[in-house]
C-alpha positions in Angstrom: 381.1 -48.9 -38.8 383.0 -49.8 -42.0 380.2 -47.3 -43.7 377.2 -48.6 -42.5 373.9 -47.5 -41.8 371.8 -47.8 -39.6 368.2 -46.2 -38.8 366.2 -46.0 -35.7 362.8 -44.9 -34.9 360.3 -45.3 -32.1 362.6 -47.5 -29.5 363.7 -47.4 -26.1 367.7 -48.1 -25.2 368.1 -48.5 -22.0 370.4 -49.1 -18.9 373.3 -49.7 -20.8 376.7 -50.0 -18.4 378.6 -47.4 -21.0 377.4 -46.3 -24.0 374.0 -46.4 -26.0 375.1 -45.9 -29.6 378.2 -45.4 -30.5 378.7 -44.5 -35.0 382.0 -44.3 -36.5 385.2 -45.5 -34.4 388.2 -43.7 -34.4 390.0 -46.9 -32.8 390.3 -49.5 -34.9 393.9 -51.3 -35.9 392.5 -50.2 -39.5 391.9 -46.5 -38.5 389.3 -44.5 -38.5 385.7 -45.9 -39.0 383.0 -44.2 -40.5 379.4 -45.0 -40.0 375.6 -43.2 -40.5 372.7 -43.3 -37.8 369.7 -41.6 -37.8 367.8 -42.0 -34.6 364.1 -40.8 -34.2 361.6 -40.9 -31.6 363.5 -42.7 -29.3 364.2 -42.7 -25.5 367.9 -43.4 -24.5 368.2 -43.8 -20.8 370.2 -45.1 -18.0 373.1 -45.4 -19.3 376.5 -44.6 -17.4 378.7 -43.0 -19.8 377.7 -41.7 -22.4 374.4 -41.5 -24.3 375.4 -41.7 -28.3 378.7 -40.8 -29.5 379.8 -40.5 -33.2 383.5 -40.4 -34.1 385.5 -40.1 -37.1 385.3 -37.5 -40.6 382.7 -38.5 -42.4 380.5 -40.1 -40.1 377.1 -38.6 -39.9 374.4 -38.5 -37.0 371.1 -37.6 -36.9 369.4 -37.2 -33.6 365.2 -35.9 -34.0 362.3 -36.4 -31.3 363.9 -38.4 -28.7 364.5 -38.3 -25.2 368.3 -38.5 -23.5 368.9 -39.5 -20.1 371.6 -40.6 -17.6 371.6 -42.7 -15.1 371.0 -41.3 -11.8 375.1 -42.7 -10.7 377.8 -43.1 -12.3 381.5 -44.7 -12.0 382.2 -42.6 -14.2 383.5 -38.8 -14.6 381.6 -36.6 -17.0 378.4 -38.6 -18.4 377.4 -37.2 -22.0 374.0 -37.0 -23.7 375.0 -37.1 -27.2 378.7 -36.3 -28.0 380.5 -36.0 -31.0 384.9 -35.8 -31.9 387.2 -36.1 -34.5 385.0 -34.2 -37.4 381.8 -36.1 -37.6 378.4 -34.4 -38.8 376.1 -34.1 -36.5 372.1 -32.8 -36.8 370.9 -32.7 -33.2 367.3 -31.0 -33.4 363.9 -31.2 -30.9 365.4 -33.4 -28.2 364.9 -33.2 -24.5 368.3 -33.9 -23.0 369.2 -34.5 -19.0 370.5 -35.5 -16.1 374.3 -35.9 -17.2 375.5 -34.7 -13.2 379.1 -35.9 -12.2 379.5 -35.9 -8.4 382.4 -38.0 -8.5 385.6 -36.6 -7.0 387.4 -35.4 -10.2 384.1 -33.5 -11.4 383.1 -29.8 -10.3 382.5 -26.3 -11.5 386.0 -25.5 -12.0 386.3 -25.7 -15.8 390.1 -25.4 -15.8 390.4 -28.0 -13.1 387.2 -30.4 -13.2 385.6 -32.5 -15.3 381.9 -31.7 -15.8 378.9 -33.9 -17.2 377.7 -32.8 -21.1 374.0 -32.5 -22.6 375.3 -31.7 -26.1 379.6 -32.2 -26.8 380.8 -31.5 -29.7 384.5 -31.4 -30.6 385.5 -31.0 -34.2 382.5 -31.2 -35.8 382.4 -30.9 -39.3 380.6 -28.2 -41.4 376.8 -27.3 -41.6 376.5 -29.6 -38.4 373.1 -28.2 -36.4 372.2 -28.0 -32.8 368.7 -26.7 -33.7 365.0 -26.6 -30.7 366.5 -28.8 -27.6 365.3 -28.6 -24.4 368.2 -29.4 -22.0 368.2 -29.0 -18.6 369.7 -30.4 -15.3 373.1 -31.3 -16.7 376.5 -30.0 -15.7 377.2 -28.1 -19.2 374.0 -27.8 -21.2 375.7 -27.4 -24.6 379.8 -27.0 -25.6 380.9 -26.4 -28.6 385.0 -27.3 -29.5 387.1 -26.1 -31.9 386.3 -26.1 -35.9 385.2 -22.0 -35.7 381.6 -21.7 -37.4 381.0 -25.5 -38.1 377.5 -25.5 -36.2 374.2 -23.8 -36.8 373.4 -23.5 -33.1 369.8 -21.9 -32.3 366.5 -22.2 -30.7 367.5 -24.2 -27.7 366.9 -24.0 -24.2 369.2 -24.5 -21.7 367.5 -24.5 -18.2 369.3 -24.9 -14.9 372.4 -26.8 -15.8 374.3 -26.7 -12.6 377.7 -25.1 -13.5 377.3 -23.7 -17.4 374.8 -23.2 -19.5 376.8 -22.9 -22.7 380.1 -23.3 -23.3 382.5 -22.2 -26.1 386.3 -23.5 -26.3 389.3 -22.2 -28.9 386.9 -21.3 -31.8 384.4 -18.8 -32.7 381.0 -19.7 -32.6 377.6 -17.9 -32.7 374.4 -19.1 -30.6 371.0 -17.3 -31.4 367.5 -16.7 -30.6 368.6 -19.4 -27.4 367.2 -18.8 -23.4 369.6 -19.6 -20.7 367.8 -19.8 -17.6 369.6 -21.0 -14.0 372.3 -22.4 -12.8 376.1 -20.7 -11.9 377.2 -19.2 -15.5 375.1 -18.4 -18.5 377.6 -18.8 -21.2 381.7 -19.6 -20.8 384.1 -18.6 -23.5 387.5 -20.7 -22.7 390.4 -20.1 -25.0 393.1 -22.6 -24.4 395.2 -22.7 -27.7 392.8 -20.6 -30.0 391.8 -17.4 -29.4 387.6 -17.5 -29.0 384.5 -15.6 -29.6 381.0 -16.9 -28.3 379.0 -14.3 -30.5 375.7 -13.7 -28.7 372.6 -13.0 -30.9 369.1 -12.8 -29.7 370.1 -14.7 -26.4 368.6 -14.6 -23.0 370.1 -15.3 -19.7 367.9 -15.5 -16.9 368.4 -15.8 -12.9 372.1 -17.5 -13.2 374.0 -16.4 -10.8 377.3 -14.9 -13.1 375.6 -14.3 -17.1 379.3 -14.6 -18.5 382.7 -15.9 -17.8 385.5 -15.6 -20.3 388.6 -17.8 -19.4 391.9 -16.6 -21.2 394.7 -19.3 -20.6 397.1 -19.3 -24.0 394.8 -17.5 -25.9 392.0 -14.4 -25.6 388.6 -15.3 -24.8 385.6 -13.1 -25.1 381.6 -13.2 -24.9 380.2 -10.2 -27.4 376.8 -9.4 -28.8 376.3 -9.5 -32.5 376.4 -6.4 -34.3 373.3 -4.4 -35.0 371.4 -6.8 -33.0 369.8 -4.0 -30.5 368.8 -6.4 -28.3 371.3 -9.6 -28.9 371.4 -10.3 -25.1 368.3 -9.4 -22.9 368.9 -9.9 -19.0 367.0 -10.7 -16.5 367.4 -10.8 -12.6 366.2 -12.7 -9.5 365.2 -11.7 -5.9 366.2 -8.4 -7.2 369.8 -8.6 -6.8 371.8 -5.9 -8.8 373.9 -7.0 -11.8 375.8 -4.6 -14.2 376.7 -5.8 -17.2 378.7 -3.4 -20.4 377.6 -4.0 -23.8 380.4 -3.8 -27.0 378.4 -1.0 -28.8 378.7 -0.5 -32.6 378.9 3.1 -33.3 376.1 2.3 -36.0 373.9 0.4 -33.4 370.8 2.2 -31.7 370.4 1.1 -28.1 367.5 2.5 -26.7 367.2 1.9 -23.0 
């Protein structure tokens, strides 16, 4: 904290009861707390809560090469890989992130009523923050992006077999491209609470999940759309050849063959 920084490479933090690494504080008697981590080839395991969290504007986090995993059990509800609130800048790029499962009680696919376990959360985050090349699977939520509307660069990720959502966006719009979503219940959530939302769809894939889109309007409008004059923004795939049908939004410039 108190703008510090702080700069790991090639290290192993593990079994921690809580949290791994936590940059910038948003609760100190001072206020907020920035801090600046960059954290490279390293394996962050075991750990209850949360993996690494950054807090606070102006607190930067890098996150390159490493390897994310929760404990197997937890006390608590919702484990996180690597989380981010309050306006931070985050640059989260070729990580494999896992295991964040919450069988507690409180935890479950209902997203209006449960709490779920996060590979990538991130709430607030400030501008030209980048969720670039991760390979995250067997989470609850493989990615959720919150608020802030067009804060992130989110591409080139894969998202396999994360339990209840692949990816999920909440009151904001966001677009995710050239990104596979393979497995698991629902390929990509829109929720709007409070803002109406717009997960914008470009060059993504959604394979074998068992619904490819939800959209969950509570005090707002949510929807899931394809890019425009992106012919093929959302290719879909099928297993054990069950049916699905599935309407594109269609630009009236747009040529869809097939």
């Amino acid at each position: 904290m108190d703008s510090a920084t702080f700069n790991l490479d090639t290290s192993v933090i593990t079994g921690c009861y809580q949290v791994g690494v936590i940059v910038g504080s948003t609760r100190t008697p001072d206020g907020p707390q920035t801090g600046h981590a960059t954290i490279t080839r390293t394996n962050v395991n075991g750990y209850q809560d949360q993996g690494i969290i950054a807090r606070a504007p102006g607190t930067t986090l890098t996150v390159s090469y490493s390897t994310i995993t929760a404990a197997e059990e937890s006390p608590f509800d919702g484990q996180g890989g690597i989380t981010e609130f309050s306006g931070a800048k985050v640059n989260i790029h070729h990580n494999k992130i896992s295991r964040n499962l919450c069988d507690n009680p409180a935890c479950g696919p209902d997203f209006l009523t449960q709490l779920q376990g996060f590979g990538i959360l991130v709430d607030s985050a400030a501008a030209g923050s980048v969720i670039s090349y991760n390979d995250i699977s067997d989470n609850d939520v493989g990615v959720a992006i919150s608020l802030n509307s067009g804060c992130c660069k989110v591409d080139h990720n894969i998202l396999k077999d994360n339990r209840f959502f692949g990816l999920v966006v909440i009151d904001g719009e966001h677009t995710i491209s050239t990104t596979k979503i393979s497995g698991g219940n629902v390929g990509v959530l829109a929720a709007a609470f409070s803002v109406d939302t717009v997960a914008m769809l470009d060059r993504v894939t959604i394979v074998g999940t068992t619904t490819l889109t939800q959209e969950l309007s509570v005090g707002a409008t949510a929807e899931v759309v394809c890019a425009p004059r992106s012919a093929q923004s959302l290719q879909i795939a099928t297993l054990s050849g069950n049916p699905i049908s599935f309407v594109l939004p269609t630009p009236a410039s747009a040529d869809l063959d097939g």
